[in-house]
Each structure stands twice: as structure tokens, then as C-alpha cells.
N, C-alpha and C positions, 0 to 999 in steps of 0.2 A: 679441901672442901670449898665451893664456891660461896663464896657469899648471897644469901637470898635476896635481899635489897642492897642494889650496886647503889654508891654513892650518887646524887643528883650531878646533871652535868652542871659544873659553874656557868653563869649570867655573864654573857662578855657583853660590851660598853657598846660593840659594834655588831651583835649578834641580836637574835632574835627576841628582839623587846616586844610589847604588848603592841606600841602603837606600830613595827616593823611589820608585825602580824597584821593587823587591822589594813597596813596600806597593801600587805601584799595580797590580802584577801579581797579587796575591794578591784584591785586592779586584774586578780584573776578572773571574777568576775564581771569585769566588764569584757574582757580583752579574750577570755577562754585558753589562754597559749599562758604557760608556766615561762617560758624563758621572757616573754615581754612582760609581766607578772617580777620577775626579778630583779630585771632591771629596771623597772620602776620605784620599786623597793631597797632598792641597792644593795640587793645578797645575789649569792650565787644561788645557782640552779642545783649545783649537787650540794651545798648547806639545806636547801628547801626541801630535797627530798629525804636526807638524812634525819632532820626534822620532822618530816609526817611519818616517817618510821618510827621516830621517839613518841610522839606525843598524839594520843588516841584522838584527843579536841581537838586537835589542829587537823587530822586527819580528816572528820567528819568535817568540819568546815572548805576544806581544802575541795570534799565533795560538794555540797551545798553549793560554792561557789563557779564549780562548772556545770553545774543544771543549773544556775540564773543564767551563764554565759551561751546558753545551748540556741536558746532562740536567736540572737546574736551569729552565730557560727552558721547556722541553718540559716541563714539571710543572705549570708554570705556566698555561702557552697550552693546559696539559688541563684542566686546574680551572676556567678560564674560559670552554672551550666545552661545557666536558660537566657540570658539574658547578654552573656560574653562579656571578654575583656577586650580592650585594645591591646594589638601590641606592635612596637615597630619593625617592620623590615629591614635591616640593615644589608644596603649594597655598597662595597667600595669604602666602608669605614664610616659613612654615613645612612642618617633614615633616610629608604627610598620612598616609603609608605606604612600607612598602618592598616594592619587588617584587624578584625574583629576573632579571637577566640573562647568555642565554647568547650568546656568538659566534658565529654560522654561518659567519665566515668564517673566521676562526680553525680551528675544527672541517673547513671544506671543506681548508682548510692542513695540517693534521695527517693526515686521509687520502691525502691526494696523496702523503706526504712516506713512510707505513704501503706505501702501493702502489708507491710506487719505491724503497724498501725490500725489498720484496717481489719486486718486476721484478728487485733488483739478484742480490739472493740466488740467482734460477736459472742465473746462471754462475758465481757462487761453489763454494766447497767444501759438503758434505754438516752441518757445524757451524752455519759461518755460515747459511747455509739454514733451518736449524730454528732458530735465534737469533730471525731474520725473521721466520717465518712462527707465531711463539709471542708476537713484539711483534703483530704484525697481529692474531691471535684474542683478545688480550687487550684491545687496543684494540675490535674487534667487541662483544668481552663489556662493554665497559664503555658505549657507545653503546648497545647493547641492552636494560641497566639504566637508563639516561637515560630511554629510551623508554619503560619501563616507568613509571616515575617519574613521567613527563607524560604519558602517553596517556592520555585519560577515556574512550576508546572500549569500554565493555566486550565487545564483538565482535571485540577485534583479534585479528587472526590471530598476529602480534608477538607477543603479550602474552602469548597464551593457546596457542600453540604450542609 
């Protein structure tokens, strides 16, 4: 017959102390990424998850900490569909140039996320509502600067509208 209460895991010297917690929580939430989250903290990636598997508190913090990181991640995932990265061209073992790359899919993620945002807010209150639908116009506004950005069309209706 099983034992109903399994014995506590032993406290190791190099495992999961209170302040080990504190640093890896602070750094998931800045960072949103569990592996840079680790090694800041200096544990492993599979001790961290074996851990929020043990420990219900750790777990819910473990959540908390990536909804503070979310705005954070979403700043990010905008800069890189709308906004682009550099990246170099390599000919011949050296950069010949850099060109500018953006996400489309990234970008098709971030409207989806604007538009169900936006679906959620019409059974919301009359605040959240305009919360929505002022992230959604501003997200528009900034697609539409994109476009401007890059359209060579001088005909665009876009542009020139």
C-alpha cells in the first residue's frame, strides 16, 4: 500500500533556496524565456520544471511572472514584425550587406491576438472596451506607418489617403 504523504524532498545547499526562487522569478519576469530565467539563477531548466510540478506556490508565481513579462514579449514580437531587424548578408565568407527583416508571421500573430482582444472587449464593461479598441487603432496606426515606410507605389490609395 502506498504511502499517503510521501516524504518532503530534502533542501540541497545548491537547489532551490527561497532567495534561488526570488532570483529566478524576478528574472522570468523580466526576460519571459524560462531558459534565460535559469541561467540567471543558476539551475537547470529541467530542476525548474520538475519544481513547478512539486510546488503549487511556485507554480502560480511561475504564472504571475510571465503575465508581467507579456508586455515585454509583445514589444518585442512588434519591433520585429513591424518595425524589422537587421540582418547581414553574407557573400564569399564575409557581410556583403544588411538588409532589413520583418515577420509576417509574427505580425499575422499580433493581429489575431488585437482582434480577439477586440471580440473580447464587446462583452466586457464600457472601460475595458475602449482599453481594446485604442490598443487595436494604435496597432492600425502603426501598420499603416510600416506601409508607408515600404510602399514605393506612388499611386497608393494607403499612402496617399
Amino acid at each position: 500500500m502506498a504511502d499517503p504523504d510521501p516524504p518532503p524532498y530534502r533542501t540541497r545547499h545548491d537547489g532551490w533556496t527561497e532567495a534561488r526562487k526570488r532570483k529566478f522569478l524576478h528574472a522570468l519576469a523580466r526576460t519571459g524565456c524560462v531558459r534565460d530565467a535559469c541561467g540567471i539563477a543558476h539551475i537547470s531548466s529541467t530542476s525548474a520544471y520538475r519544481h513547478r510540478g512539486r510546488d503549487a506556490g511556485f507554480a502560480d508565481a511561475w504564472e504571475q511572472a510571465l503575465t508581467k513579462a507579456l508586455p515585454v514579449l509583445e514589444a518585442a514580437a512588434f519591433e520585429r514584425a513591424v518595425e524589422g531587424v537587421w540582418e547581414p548578408v553574407v557573400s564569399g565568407g564575409k557581410v556583403a550587406v544588411y538588409r532589413k527583416r520583418y515577420s509576417d508571421a509574427i505580425l499575422v500573430t499580433l493581429l489575431k491576438r488585437a482582434d480577439e482582444a477586440a471580440s473580447t472587449a464587446r462583452f466586457a464593461d464600457t472601460s475595458s472596451r475602449e482599453g481594446a479598441e485604442a490598443a487595436f487603432e494604435e496597432l492600425k496606426r502603426r501598420l499603416a506607418a510600416m506601409h508607408r515606410r515600404i510602399c514605393k507605389d506612388p499611386d497608393c490609395r494607403e499612402c496617399n489617403g
